[in-house]
C-alpha positions as CSV (number, residue, x, y, z in Angstrom):
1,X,2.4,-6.8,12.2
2,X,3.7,-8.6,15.3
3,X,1.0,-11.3,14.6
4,X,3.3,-12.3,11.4
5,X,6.9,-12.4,13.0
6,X,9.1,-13.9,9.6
7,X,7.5,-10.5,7.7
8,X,7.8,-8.3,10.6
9,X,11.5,-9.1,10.3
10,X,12.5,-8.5,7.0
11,X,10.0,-5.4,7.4
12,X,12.1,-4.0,9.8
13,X,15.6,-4.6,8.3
14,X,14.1,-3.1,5.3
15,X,12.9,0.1,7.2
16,X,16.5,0.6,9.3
17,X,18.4,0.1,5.9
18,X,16.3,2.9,4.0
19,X,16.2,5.0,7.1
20,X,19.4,4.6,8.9
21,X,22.0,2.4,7.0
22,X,24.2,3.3,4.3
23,X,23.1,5.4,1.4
24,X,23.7,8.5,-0.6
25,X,21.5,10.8,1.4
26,X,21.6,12.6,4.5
27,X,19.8,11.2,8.0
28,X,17.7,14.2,7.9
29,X,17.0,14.5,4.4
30,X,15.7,11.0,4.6
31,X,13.5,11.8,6.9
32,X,12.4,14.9,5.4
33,X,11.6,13.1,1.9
34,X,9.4,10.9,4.4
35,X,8.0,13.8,5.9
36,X,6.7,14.8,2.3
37,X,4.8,12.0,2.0
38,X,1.9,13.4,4.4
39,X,1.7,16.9,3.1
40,X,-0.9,17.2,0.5
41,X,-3.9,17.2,1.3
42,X,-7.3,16.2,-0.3
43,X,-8.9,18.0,-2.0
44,X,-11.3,21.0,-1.6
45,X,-14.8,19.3,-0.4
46,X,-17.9,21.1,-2.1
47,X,-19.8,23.9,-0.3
48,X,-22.7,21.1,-0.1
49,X,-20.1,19.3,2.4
50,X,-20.1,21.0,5.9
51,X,-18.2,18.0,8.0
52,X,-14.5,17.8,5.9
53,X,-10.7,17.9,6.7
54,X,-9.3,20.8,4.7
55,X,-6.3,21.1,6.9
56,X,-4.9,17.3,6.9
57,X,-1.9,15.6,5.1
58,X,-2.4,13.2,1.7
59,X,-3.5,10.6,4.1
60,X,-4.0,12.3,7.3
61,X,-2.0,9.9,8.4
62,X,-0.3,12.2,11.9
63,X,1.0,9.3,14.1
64,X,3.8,9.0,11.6
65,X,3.7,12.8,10.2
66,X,4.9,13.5,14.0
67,X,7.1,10.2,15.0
68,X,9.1,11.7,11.6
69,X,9.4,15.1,13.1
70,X,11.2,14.1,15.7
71,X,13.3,11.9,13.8
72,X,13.7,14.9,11.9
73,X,15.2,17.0,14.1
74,X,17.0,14.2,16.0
75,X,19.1,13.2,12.7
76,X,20.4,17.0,12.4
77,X,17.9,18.4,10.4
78,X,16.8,21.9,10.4
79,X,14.2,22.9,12.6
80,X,12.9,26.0,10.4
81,X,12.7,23.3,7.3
82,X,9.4,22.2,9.9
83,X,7.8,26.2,9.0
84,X,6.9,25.1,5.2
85,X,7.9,24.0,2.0
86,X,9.2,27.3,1.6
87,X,11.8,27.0,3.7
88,X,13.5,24.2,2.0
89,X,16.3,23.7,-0.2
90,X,14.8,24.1,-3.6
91,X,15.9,20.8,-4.6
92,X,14.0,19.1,-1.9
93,X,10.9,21.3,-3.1
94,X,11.4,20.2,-6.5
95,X,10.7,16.6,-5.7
96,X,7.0,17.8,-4.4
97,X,6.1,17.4,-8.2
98,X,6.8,13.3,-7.9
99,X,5.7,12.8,-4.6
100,X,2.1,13.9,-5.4
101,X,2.4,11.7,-8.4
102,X,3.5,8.8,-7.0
103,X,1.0,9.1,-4.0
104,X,-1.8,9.2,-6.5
105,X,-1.2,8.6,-10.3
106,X,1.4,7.1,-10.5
107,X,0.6,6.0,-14.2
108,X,1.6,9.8,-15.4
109,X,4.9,10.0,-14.0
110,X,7.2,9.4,-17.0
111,X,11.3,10.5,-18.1
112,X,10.6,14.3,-18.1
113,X,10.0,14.3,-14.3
114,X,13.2,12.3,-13.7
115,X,15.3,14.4,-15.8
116,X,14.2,17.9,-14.6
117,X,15.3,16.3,-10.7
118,X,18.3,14.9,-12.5
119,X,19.5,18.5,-14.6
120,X,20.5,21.5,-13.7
121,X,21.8,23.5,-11.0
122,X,19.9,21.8,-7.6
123,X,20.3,18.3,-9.3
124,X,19.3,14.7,-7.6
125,X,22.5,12.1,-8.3
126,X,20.2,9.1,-10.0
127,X,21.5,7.7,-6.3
128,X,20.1,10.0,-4.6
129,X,16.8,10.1,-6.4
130,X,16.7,6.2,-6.4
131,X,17.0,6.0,-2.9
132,X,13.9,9.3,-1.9
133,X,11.7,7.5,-4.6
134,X,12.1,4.0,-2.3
135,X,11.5,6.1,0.8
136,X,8.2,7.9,-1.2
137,X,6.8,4.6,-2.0
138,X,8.1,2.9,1.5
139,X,6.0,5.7,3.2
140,X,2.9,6.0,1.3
141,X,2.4,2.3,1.6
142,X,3.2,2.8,5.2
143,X,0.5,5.2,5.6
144,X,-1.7,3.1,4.1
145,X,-0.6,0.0,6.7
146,X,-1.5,2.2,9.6
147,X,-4.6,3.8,8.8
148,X,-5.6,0.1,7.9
149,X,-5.0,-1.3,10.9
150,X,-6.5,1.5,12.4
151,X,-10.0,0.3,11.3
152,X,-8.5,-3.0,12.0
153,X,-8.4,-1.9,15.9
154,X,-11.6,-0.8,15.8
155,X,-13.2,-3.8,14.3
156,X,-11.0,-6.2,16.8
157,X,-12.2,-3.8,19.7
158,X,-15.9,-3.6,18.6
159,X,-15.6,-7.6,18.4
160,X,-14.1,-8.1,21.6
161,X,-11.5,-10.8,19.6
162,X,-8.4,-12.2,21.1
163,X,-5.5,-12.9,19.8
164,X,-3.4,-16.2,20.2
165,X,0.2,-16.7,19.8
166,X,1.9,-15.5,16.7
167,X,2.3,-18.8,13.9
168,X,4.9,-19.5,12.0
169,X,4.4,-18.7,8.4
170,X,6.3,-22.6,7.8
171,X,3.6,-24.6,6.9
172,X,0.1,-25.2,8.6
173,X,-0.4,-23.5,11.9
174,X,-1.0,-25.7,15.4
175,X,-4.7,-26.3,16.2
176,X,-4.5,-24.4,19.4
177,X,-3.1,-21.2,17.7
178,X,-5.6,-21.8,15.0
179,X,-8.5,-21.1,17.3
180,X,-7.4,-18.3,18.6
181,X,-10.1,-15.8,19.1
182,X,-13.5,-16.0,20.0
183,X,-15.7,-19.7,19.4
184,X,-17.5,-19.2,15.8
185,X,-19.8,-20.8,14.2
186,X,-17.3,-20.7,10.9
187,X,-20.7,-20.4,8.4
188,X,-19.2,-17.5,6.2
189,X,-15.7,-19.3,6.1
190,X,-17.3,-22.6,5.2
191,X,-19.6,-21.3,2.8
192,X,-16.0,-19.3,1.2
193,X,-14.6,-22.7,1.0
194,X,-17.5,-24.7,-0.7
195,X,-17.7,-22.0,-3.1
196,X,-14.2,-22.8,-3.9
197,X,-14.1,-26.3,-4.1
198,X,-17.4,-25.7,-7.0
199,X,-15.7,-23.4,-9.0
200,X,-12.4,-25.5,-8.8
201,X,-14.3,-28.6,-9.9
202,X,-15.8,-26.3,-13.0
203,X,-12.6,-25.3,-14.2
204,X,-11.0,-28.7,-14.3
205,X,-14.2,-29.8,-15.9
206,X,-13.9,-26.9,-18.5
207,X,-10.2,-27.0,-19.6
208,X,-7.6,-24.6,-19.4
209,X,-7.6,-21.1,-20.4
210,X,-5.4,-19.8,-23.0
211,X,-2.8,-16.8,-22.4
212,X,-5.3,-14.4,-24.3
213,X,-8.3,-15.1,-22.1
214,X,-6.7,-15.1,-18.8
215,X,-5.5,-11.3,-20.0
216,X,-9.2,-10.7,-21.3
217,X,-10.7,-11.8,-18.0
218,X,-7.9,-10.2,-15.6
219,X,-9.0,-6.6,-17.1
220,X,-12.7,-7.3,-17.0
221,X,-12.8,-8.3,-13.3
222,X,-14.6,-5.7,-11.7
223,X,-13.0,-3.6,-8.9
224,X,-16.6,-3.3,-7.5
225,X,-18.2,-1.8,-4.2
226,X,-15.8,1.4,-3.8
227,X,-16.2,3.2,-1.1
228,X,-18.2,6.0,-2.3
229,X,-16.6,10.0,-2.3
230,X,-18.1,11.3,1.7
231,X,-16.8,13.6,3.5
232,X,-14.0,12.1,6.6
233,X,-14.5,12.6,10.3
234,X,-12.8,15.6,11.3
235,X,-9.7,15.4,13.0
236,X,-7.6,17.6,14.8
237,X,-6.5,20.5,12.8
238,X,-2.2,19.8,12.3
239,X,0.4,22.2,11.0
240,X,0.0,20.6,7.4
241,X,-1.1,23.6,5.6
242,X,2.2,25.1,5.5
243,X,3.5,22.5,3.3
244,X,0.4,22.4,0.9
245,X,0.8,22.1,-3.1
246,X,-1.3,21.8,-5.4
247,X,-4.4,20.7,-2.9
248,X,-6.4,19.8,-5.5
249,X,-4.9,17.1,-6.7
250,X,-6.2,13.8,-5.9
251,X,-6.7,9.8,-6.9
252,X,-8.8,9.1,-10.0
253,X,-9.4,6.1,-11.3
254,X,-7.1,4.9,-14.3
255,X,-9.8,4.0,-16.8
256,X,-13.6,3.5,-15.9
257,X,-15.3,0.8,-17.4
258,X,-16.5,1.3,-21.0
259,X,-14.4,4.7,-21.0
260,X,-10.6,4.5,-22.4
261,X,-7.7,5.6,-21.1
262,X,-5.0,7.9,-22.8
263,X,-2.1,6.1,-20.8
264,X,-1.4,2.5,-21.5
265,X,-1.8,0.0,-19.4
266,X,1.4,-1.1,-17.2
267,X,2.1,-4.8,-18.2
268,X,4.5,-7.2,-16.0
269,X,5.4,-8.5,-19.2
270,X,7.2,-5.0,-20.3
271,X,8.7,-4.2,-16.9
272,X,8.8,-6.0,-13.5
273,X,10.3,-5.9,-10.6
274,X,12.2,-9.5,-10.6
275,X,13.0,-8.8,-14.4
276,X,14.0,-4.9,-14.4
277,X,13.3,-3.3,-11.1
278,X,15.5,-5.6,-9.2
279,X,18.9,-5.0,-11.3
280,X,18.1,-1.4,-11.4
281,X,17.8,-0.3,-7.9
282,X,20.9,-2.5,-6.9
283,X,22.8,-0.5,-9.2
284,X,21.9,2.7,-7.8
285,X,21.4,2.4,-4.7
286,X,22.9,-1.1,-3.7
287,X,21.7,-3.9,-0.9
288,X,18.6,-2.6,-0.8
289,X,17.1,-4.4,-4.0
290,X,17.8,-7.2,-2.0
291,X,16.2,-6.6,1.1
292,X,13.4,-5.5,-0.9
293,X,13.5,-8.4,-3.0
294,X,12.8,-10.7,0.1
295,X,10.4,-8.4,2.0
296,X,7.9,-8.9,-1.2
297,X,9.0,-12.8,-1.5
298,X,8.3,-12.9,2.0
299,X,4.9,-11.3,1.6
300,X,4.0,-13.3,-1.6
301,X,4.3,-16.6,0.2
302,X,3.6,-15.8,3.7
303,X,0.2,-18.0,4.3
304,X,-0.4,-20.4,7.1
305,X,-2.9,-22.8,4.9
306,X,-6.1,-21.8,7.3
307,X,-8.7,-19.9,6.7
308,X,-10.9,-18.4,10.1
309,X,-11.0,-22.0,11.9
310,X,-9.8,-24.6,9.1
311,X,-6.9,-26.0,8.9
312,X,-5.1,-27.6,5.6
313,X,-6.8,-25.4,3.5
314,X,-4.9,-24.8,0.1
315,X,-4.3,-20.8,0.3
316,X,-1.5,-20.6,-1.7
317,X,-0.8,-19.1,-5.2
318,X,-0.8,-20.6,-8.3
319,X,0.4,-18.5,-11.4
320,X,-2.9,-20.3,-13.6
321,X,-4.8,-18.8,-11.3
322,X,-8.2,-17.7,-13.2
323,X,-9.6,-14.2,-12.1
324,X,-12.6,-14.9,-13.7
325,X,-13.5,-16.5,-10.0
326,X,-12.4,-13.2,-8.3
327,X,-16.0,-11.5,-8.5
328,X,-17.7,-14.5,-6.9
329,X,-15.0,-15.4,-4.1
330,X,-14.1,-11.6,-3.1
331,X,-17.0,-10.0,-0.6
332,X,-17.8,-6.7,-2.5
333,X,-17.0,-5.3,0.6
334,X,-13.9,-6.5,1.3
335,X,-13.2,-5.3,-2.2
336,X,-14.3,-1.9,-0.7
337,X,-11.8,-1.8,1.9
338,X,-9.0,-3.3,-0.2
339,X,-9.0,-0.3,-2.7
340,X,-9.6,2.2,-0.4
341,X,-6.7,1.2,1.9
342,X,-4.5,1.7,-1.1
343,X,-5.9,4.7,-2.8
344,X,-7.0,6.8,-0.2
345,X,-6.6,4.9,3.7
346,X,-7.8,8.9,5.1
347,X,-11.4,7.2,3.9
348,X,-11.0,4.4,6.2
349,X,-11.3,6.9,9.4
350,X,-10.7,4.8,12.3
351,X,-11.6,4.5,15.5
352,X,-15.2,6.5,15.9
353,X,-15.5,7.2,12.2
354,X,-18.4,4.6,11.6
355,X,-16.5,2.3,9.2
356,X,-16.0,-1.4,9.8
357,X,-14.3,-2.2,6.5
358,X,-13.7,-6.0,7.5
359,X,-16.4,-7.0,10.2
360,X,-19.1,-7.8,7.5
361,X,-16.6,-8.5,4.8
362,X,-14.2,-11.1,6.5
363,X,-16.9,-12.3,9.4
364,X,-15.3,-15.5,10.5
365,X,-11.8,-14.9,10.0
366,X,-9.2,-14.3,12.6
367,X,-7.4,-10.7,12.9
368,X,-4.3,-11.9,12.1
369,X,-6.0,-12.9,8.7
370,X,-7.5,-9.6,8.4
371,X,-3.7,-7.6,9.0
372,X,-2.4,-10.3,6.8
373,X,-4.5,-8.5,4.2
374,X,-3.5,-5.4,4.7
375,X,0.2,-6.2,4.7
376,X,-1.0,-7.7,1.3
377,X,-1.8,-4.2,0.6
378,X,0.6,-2.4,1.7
379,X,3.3,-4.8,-0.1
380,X,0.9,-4.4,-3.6
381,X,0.9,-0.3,-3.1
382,X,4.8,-0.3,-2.6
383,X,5.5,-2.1,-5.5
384,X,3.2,-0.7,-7.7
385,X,4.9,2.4,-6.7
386,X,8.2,1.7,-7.3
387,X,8.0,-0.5,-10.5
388,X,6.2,3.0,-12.3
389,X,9.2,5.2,-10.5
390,X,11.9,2.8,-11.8
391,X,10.1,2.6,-15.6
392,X,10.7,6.3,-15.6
393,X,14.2,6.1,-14.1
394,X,15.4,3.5,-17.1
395,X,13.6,5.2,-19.6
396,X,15.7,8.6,-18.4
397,X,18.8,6.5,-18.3
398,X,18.3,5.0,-21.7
């Protein structure tokens, strides 16, 4: 993240507020409600399946499972809390229900899970809820940042790239930080861009698109090449079990192509963060909508107009953007590693697990280009997050 210092700034004031500034929850039930984030784990694997992780968190992710632990116990918390869900107050248990929802379907979550937190005798304040549903989405994201970058390590060190000086995310980068890395021949970056240029030229040639086909095409763009359901590397067996609920439950797919879905689709137009979100969580839980608010405005225009070794290349974004291009720009495997970093990162397995997410699909492009897409991710999983959490919030309050 260092590689980007303007986000890396507003990350970090984000992270302290949520973690260690004002708020209506504890220091160590924070930390706990972060905690929770890691302690479901996948799935069962079939009896076919020697070689899989039973005993690992919703996204094995341990470096911060343990880092939190400490934390943990250093803000006051109790260490028998550490022995098990069981050991919990029973309205931290209660929130296990929305944690494994939000980690991996968030579409279902709706008012009834907000109003059993926010009745009865061990009831959330809406405060107190807003602020443990930011740190649940603030954490899965995170988990899926780390275990991206993971692979990212392991691509860079496989590679042998270095790194130049960090860029300013003001305008065009300097030639000399640029070219950082290894010398390149740039072919798969230049081919990117003349395919670019082509469809750019066919669209001006074709005429704009109406408001009814841009939704038409945005919904038939395919999400293509996903990494297909293997069994993990194992890791180190961690104290994870303890904590288990409902193992079973896992990521599916929202609707799969020519199937329908029972739950509507989520539409900006009905609620978003700038129009709804925003206003909400600064009512609730105030100052933090508006760190949030720039840590995703930060994200959303952080480019440096280069692309591998180019310079003055136009990489911004423009809201007519047609998606019908997306399926003949986006590498299928870059595609791969996109939704897998954001569904289920425990896939991507790191150093020694044989996966190279972005070698093949980003060949040519710096790694600060390749963490700039998974802070891309991890901003995209976040908000996704909270904007279905905050639907069913205002729906309750309403």
């Amino acid at each position: 993240m260092a590689a980007h210092p303007e986000y890396l700034a507003v990350f970090s004031r984000t992270h302290h507020f949520l973690m260690r500034g004002d708020g209506p929850l504890a220091f160590d039930m924070r930390h706990y409600v972060a905690i929770m984030t890691g302690l479901v784990p996948p799935p069962p694997c079939p009896t076919d399946r020697p070689v899989c992780s039973q005993a690992v968190g919703r996204h094995q992710c341990h470096v911060l499972l343990d880092q939190l632990k400490e934390e943990f116990v250093a803000s006051g918390g109790e260490q028998r809390w550490l022995d098990g869900l069981q050991h919990v107050p029973k309205k931290l248990s209660d929130l296990s229900e929305v944690n494994k929802l939000l980690a991996h379907r968030p579409w279902l979550l709706n008012r009834s899970h907000i109003e059993r937190l926010a009745r009865g005798r061990d009831n959330w304040s809406l405060g107190e809820l807003l602020q443990a549903l930011t740190v649940l989405a603030h954490y899965h994201a995170l988990c899926s940042f780390v275990l991206g970058c993971r692979a990212l390590d392991a691509d860079g060190a496989a590679d042998s790239e270095t790194e130049g000086p960090a860029r300013s995310s003001q305008g065009a980068a300097e030639p000399s930080e640029c070219a950082s890395g290894p010398p390149s021949d740039g072919a798969p970056v230049r081919q990117l861009m003349q395919k670019m240029r082509s469809l750019s030229e066919q669209r001006q040639s074709a005429g704009q698109l109406t408001p009814e086909q841009k939704n038409v095409i945005y919904e038939a763009v395919d999400s293509g090449g996903v990494v297909a359901d293997r069994p993990a590397p194992r890791p180190p067996r961690h104290d994870i079990d303890r904590f288990v609920e409902d193992a079973d439950f896992a990521y599916e797919d929202f609707s799969r192509r020519g199937e329908g879905s029972s739950v509507p689709t989520f539409r900006v137009q009905d609620y978003s963060w700038e129009d709804h979100g925003f206003s909400l969580v600064n009512r609730l839980y105030s100052d933090v909508g508006v760190l949030l608010d720039d840590k995703f405005r930060t994200a959303y225009q952080l480019t440096y107009q280069t692309m591998g070794s180019f310079r003055a290349v136009d990489t911004g974004l423009h809201d007519d953007y047609d998606y019908a291009v997306v399926n003949q720009l986006l590498d299928r495997r870059l595609k791969a590693f996109v939704k897998t970093m954001c569904v289920y990162p425990e896939r991507l397995g790191g150093a020694g697990g044989g996966l190279r997410p972005l070698s093949d699909g980003m060949q040519g492009f710096q790694h600060s280009e390749k963490v700039h897409v998974a802070i891309l991710c991890l901003e995209a999983r976040l908000q996704s997050e909270l904007l279905y959490a905050l639907r069913a919030v205002m729906r309750y309050t309403t």
